[in-house]
C-alpha positions in Angstrom: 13.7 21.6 3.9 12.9 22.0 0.4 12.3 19.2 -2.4 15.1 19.9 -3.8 17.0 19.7 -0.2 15.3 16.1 0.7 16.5 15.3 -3.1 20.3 16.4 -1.8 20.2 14.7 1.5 18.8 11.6 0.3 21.8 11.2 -2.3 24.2 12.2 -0.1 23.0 9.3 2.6 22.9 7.1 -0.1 26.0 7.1 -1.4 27.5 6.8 2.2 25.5 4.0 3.0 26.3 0.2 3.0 29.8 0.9 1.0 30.6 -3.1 1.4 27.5 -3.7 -1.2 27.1 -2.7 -4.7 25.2 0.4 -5.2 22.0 -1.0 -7.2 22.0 -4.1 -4.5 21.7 -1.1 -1.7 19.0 0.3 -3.9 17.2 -2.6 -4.7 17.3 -3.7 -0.7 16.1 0.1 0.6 13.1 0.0 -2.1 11.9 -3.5 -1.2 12.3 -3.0 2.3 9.9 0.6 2.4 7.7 -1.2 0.3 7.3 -3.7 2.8 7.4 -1.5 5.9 4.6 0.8 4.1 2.3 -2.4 3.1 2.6 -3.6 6.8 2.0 -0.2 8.3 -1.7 -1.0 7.4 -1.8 -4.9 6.3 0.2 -6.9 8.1 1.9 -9.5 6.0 4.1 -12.5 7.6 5.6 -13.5 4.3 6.7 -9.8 3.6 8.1 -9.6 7.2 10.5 -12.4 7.0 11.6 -10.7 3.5 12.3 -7.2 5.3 13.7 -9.0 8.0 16.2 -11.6 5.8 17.1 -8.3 3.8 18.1 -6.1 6.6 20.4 -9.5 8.3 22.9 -8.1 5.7 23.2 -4.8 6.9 25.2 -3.0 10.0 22.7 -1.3 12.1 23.8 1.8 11.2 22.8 1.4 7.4 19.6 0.0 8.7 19.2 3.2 10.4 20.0 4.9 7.3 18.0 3.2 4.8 15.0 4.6 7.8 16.3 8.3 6.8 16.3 7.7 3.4 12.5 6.5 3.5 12.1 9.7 5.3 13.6 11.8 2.6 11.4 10.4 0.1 8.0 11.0 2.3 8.8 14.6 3.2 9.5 15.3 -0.5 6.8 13.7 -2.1 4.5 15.5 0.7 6.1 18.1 -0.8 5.4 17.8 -4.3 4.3 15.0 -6.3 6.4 13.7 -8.4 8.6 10.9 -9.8 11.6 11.0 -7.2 12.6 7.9 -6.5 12.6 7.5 -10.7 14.6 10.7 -10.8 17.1 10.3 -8.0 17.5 6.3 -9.9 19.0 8.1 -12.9 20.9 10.4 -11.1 22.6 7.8 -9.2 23.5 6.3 -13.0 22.0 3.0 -11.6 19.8 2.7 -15.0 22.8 1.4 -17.4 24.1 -1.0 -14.7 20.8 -2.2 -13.9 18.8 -4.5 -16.6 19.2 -1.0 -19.0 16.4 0.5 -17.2 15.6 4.4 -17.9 12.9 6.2 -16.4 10.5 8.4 -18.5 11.4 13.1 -17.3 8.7 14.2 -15.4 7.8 17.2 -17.6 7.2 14.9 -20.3 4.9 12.8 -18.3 2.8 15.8 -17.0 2.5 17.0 -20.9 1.5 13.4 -21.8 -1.1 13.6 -19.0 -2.5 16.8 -20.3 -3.2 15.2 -23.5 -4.3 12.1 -22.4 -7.0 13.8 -19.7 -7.9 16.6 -22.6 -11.6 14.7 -22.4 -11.6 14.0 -18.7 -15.0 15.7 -17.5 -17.2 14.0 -20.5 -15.8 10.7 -19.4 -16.6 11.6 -15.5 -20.5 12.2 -16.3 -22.5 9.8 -13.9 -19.6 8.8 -12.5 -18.4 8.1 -9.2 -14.7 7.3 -10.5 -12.4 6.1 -12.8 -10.1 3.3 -13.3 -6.6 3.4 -14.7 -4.3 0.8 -16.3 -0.9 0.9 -16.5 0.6 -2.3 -18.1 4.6 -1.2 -17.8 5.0 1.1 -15.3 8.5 2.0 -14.3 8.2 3.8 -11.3 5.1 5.0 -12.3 5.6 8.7 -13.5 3.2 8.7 -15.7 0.4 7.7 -13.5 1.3 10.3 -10.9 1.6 12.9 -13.6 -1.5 12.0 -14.7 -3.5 11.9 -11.1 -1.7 15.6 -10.9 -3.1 16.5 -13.8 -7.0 14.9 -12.8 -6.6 17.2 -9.4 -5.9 20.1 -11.3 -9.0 19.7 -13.3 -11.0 19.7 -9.8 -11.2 16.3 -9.3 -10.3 14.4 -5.9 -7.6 11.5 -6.3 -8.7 10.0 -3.1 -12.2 9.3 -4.1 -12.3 9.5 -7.6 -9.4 7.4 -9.1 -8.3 3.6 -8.5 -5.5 2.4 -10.5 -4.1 -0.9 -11.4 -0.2 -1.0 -12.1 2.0 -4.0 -13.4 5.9 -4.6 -14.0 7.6 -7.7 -15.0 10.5 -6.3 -12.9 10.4 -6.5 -8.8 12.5 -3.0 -8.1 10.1 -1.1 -10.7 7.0 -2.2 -9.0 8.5 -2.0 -5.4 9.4 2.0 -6.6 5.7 2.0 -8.1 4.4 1.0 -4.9 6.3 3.7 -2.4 5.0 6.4 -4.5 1.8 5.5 -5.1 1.2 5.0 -1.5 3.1 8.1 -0.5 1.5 10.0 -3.3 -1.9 9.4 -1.8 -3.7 7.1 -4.8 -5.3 4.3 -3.9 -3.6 1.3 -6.5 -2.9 -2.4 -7.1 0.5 -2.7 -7.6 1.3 -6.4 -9.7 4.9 -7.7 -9.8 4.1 -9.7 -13.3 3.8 -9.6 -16.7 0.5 -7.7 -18.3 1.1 -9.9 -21.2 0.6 -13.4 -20.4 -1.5 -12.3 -17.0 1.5 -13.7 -14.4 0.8 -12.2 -11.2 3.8 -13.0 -9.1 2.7 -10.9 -6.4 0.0 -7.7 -5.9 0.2 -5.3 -3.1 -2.3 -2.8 -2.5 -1.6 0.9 -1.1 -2.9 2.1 2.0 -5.5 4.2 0.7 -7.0 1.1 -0.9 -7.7 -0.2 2.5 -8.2 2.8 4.5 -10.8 4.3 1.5 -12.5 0.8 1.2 -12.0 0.9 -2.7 -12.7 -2.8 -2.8 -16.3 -2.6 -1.7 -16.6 0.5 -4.4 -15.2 -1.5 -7.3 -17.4 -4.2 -6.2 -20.4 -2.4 -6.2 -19.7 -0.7 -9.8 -19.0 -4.3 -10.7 -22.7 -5.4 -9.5 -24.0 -2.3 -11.7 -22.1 -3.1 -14.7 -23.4 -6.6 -14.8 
């Protein structure tokens, strides 16, 4: 299947899914519960696992089993090509002026902001091992994926090279900001909070963050810094 096939399908089992639910309640519950079920594919969390498990109580186990597709949907397409498609397929589901008035930045205009914004990328690489990235508001974080595109493109490796750090004050933004992150293969704090006054309600880390060991390498550049 294509990306814009996994796009289709993933709409399609959306809309036929949990009908006895509101539609951003059956969004809200999918995101949260693939966030979970990626964070405790490779850090086991108890607290998180009576979440997934108190969310999916109010489903019939066939929605369970499609919420399971439509996780698939998204990691095939994101495998695919990298991309904002959990924000995208959000505003196609016309969830963003029923829910809090949330609107999600078009991906073309992120990669363009990218280009611009990584215009002096290799000066600010020299003597080092990697960078660090902050994004204070980040939706479902187009921007930093567009941006991470744009840093491959310029011969750089994601996976070794780039650790980001990524709050919302919102739960559903960070939980999207999460799922791709980890699917998109960046290794990433992602802080349910505000950036603001420093709340951190809860922090998650992706996969890669473990699996790489990025907390002994920001430690060590730490130690050198000081």
């Amino acid at each position: 299947m294509t990306y814009i096939n996994h796009r289709s399908a993933f709409l399609k089992i959306f809309n036929t899914t949990a009908r006895y639910h509101h539609r951003h309640k059956v969004f809200e519950d999918f995101v949260s519960c693939a966030a979970i079920a990626l964070h405790n594919g490779v850090a086991h969390d108890a607290e998180l696992e009576k979440q997934y498990l108190s969310i999916i109580a109010g489903y019939e186990k066939e929605d369970v089993t499609r919420m399971a597709e439509l996780l698939g949907h998204v990691v095939m397409a994101l495998d695919q090509e990298r991309c904002d498609f959990l924000g995208s397929v959000f505003m196609e589901l016309e969830l963003g002026d029923k829910y809090r008035g949330q609107f999600f930045t078009p991906w073309d205009v992120s990669r363009m902001m990218a280009s611009v914004q990584l215009s002096g990328i290799d000066a600010l690489m020299q003597g080092k091992d990697f960078i660090t990235l902050q994004e204070p508001a980040s939706g479902a974080v187009c921007m930093v994926i567009a941006l991470a595109e744009e840093f491959a493109q310029r011969g750089y490796t994601v996976s070794e090279q780039l650790w980001v750090s990524v709050t919302d004050v919102d739960p559903l933004a960070a939980s999207m900001s999460y799922i791709q992150l980890s699917l998109c293969g960046i290794a990433a704090e992602v802080v349910t909070g505000n950036a603001l006054t420093l709340e951190r309600r809860r922090t998650l880390y992706t996969p890669l963050h473990y699996t790489a060991r990025w907390a002994a390498k920001l430690g060590r550049a730490e130690q050198r810094a000081a």
